[in-house]
C-alpha positions as CSV (number, residue, x, y, z in Angstrom):
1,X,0.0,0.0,0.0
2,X,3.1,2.3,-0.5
3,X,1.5,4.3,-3.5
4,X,-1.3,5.5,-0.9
5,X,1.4,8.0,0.3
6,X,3.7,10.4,-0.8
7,X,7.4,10.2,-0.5
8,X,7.1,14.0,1.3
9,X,4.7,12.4,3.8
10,X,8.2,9.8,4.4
11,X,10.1,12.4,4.8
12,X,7.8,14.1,7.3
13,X,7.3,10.7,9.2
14,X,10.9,10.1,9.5
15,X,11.4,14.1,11.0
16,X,8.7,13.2,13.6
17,X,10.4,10.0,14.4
18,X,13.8,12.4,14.8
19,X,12.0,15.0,17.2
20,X,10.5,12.4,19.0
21,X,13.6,10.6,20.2
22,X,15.4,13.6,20.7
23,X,12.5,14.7,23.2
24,X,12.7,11.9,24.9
25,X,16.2,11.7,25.3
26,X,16.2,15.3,27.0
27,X,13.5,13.9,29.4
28,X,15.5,10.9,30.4
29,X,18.4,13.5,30.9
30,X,16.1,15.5,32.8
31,X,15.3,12.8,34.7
32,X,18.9,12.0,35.4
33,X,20.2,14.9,37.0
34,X,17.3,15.6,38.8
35,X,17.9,11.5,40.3
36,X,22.2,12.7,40.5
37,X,20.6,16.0,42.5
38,X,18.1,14.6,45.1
39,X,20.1,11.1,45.8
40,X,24.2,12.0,44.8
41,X,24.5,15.4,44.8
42,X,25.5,17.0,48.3
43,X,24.8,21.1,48.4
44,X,27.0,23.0,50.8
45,X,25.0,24.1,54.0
46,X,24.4,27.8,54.1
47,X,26.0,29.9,57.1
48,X,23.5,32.4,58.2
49,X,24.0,35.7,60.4
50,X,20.6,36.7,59.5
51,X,17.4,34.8,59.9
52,X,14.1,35.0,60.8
53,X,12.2,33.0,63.8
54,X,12.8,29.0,63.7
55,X,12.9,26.6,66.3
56,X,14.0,23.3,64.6
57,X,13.3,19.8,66.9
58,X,14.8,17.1,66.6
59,X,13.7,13.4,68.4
60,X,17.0,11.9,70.7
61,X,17.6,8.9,72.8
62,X,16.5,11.2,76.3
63,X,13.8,12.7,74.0
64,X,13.5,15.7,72.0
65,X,16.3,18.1,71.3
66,X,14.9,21.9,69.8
67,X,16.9,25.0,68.4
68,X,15.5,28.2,68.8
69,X,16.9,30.9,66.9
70,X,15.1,34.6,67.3
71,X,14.8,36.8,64.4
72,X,16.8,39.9,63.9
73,X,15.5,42.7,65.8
74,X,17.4,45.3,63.4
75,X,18.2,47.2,66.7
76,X,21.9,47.9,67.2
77,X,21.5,49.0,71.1
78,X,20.6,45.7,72.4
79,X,23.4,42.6,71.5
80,X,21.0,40.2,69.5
81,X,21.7,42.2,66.2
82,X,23.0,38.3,64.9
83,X,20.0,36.9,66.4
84,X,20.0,34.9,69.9
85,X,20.1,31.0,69.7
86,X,18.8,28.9,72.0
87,X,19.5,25.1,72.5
88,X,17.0,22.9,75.1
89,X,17.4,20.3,75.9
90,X,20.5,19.6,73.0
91,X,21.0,16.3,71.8
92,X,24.9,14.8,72.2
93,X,25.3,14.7,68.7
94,X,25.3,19.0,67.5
95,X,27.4,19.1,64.7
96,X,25.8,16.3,63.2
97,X,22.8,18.6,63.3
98,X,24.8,20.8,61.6
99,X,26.3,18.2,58.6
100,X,22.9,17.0,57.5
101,X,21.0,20.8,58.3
102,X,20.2,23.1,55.1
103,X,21.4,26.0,57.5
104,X,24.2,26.7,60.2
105,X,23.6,29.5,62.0
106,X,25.8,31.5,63.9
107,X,26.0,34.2,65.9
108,X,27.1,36.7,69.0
109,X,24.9,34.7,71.2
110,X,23.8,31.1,72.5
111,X,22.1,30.1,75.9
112,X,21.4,26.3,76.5
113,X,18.3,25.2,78.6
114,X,18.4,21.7,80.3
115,X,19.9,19.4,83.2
116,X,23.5,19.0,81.9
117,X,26.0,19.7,79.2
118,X,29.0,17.6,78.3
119,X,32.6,19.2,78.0
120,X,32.3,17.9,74.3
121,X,28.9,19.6,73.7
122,X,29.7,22.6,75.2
123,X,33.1,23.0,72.5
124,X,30.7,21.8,69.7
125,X,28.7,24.9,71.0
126,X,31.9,27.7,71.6
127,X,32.6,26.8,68.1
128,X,30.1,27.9,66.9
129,X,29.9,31.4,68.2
130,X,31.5,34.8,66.5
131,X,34.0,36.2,67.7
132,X,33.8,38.0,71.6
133,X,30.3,35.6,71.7
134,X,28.8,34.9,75.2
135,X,27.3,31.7,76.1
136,X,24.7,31.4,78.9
137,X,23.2,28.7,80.8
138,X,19.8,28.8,81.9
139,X,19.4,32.5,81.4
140,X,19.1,35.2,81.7
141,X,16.4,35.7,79.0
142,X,15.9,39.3,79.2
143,X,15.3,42.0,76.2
144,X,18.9,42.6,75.7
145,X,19.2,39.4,74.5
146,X,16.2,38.6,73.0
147,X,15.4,41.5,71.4
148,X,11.7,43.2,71.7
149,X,9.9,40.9,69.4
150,X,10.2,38.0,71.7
151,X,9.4,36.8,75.7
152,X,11.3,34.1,77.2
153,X,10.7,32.9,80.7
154,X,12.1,29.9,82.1
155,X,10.7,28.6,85.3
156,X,11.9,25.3,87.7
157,X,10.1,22.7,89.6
158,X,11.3,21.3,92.9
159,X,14.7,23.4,92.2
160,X,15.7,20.6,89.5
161,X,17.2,21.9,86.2
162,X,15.4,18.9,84.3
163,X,11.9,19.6,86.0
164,X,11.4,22.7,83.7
165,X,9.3,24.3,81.6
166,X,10.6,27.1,78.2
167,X,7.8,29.8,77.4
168,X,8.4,31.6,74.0
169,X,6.1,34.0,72.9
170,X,6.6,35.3,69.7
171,X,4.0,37.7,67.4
172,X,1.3,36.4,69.8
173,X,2.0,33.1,69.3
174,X,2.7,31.1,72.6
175,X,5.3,28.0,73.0
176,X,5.9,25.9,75.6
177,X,8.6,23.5,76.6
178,X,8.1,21.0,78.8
179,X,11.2,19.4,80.4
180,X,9.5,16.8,82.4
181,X,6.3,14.9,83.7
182,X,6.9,17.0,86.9
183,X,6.6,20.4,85.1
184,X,3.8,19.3,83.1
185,X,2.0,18.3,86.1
186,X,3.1,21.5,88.0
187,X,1.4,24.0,85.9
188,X,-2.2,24.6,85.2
189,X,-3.3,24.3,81.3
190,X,-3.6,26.9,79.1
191,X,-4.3,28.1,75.6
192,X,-0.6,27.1,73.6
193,X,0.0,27.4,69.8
194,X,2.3,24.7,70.3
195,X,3.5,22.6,72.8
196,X,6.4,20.9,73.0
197,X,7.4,17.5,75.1
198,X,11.1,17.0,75.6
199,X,10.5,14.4,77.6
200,X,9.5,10.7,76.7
201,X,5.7,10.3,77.5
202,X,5.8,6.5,79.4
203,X,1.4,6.2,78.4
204,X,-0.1,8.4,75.5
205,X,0.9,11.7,75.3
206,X,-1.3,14.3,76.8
207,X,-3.3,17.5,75.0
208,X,-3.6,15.1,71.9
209,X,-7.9,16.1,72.2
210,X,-7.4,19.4,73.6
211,X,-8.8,22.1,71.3
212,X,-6.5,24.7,73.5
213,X,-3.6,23.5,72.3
214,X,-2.7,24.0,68.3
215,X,0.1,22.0,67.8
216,X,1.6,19.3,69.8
217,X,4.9,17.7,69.3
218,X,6.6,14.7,70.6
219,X,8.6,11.9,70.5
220,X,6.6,8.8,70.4
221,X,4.1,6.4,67.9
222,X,2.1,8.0,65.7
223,X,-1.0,9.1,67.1
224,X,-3.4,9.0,64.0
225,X,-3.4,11.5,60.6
226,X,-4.0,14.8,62.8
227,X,-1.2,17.1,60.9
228,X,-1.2,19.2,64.3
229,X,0.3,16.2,66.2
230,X,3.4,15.3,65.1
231,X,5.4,12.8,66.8
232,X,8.8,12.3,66.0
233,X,8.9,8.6,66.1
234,X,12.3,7.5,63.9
235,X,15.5,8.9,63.7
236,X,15.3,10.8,60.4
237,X,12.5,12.8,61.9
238,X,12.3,16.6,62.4
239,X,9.9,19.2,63.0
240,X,9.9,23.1,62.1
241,X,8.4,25.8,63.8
242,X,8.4,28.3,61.5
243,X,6.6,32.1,60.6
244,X,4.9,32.6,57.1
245,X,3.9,36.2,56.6
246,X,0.6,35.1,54.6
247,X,-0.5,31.9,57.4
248,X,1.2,33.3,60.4
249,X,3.0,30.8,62.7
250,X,3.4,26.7,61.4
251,X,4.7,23.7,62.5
252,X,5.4,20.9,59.9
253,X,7.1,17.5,60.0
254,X,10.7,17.3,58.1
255,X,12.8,14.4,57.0
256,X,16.4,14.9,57.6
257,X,19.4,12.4,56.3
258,X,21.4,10.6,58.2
259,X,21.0,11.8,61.5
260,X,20.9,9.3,64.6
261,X,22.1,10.7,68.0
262,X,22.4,7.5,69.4
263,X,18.5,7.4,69.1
């Protein structure tokens, strides 16, 4: 049936047939470097100076380890011009935070909330301070140091560094550490955009029904498809606290690689 076409319409058959392999060729290079970029390819952690309001958390064998880093205040009387960063409750393991992180911050500034610090944690933590940096332990948190968009208070139970519970509030917004079952028994309940256990829950973890409390996260099984609850139940698992100028205040589950603090 040859003579029903015409050796142009060949010629235009065999041009398709070129175009076509040669798109699909540049998808399946596509498709290779985007494999080489999300499995092989390794980029270079950013060193920042100048961020906004984060509190990273990450699950550990005692618990839950968080980073708090305030936002520039833009105010060159008080010393948080780099932005304050605070570590509760840190896990042993910080510069492997820092490896597998998409950011390192530093800064003038770091104070550490919790019942003990290691002499190898605490160089992991000089290290990373500027030049002339303080660090502080257990406070103060006053406006010098956190600037005037933020309120720290830091309260103790029985006189016991671990019995302890971390207010942050922040635009409104109102977190809440909670160092142990002591401290979460030793304070009345109240409306929280998120509340945060750094403590191992030994039943099921409480506030997971109560409408006062936004966001709960933990490190424990997980309890059900509530995106507010967000337990941190594996090694690779990470949670960001995190301001969006169009839907305010979030927290979100993250996956990082490779990190296991002795979990």
């Amino acid at each position: 049936m040859r003579f029903l076409f015409s050796n142009r319409s060949i010629q235009n058959s065999k041009k398709i047939d070129i175009k076509h392999w040669i798109r699909v060729w540049i998808l399946i290079i596509i498709a290779g470097l985007l494999t080489w970029y999300g499995r092989i390819y390794e980029p270079k952690p950013v060193l920042t100076r100048v961020n906004e309001f984060a509190v990273w958390i990450m699950p550990h064998k005692n618990g839950l380890g968080a980073l708090a880093v305030l936002p520039n205040d833009d105010n060159d009387s008080n010393n948080i011009k780099t932005g304050l960063r605070i570590w509760i409750s840190p896990p042993d393991s910080l510069l492997l935070f820092e490896q597998n992180s998409a950011l390192r911050y530093r800064g003038k500034n770091i104070a550490v909330v919790g019942d003990s610090l290691n002499d190898k944690l605490k160089e992991d933590m000089l290290s990373t301070l500027d030049a002339n940096g303080n660090f502080y332990w257990l406070g103060p948190f006053n406006k010098e140091l956190t600037g005037e968009d933020i309120f720290a208070e830091l309260k103790f139970f029985d006189g016991k560094p671990q019995d302890y519970i971390f207010d942050l509030i922040y635009e409104g917004y109102k977190l809440r550490f909670f160092g142990s079952q002591i401290a979460l028994d030793s304070v009345a309940p109240e409306p929280l955009s998120v509340a945060i256990l750094m403590f191992k829950p030994q039943n099921e973890p409480p506030f997971l029904n109560d409408d006062q409390v936004q966001a709960l996260i933990w490190n424990g099984k997980n309890e059900g498809l509530n995106f507010s609850r967000i337990a941190l139940n594996h090694p690779n698992a990470m949670a960001l606290i995190s301001d969006n100028k169009k839907y305010g205040l979030g927290a979100r589950r993250l996956h990082i690689k490779d990190w296991d603090p002795g979990y």
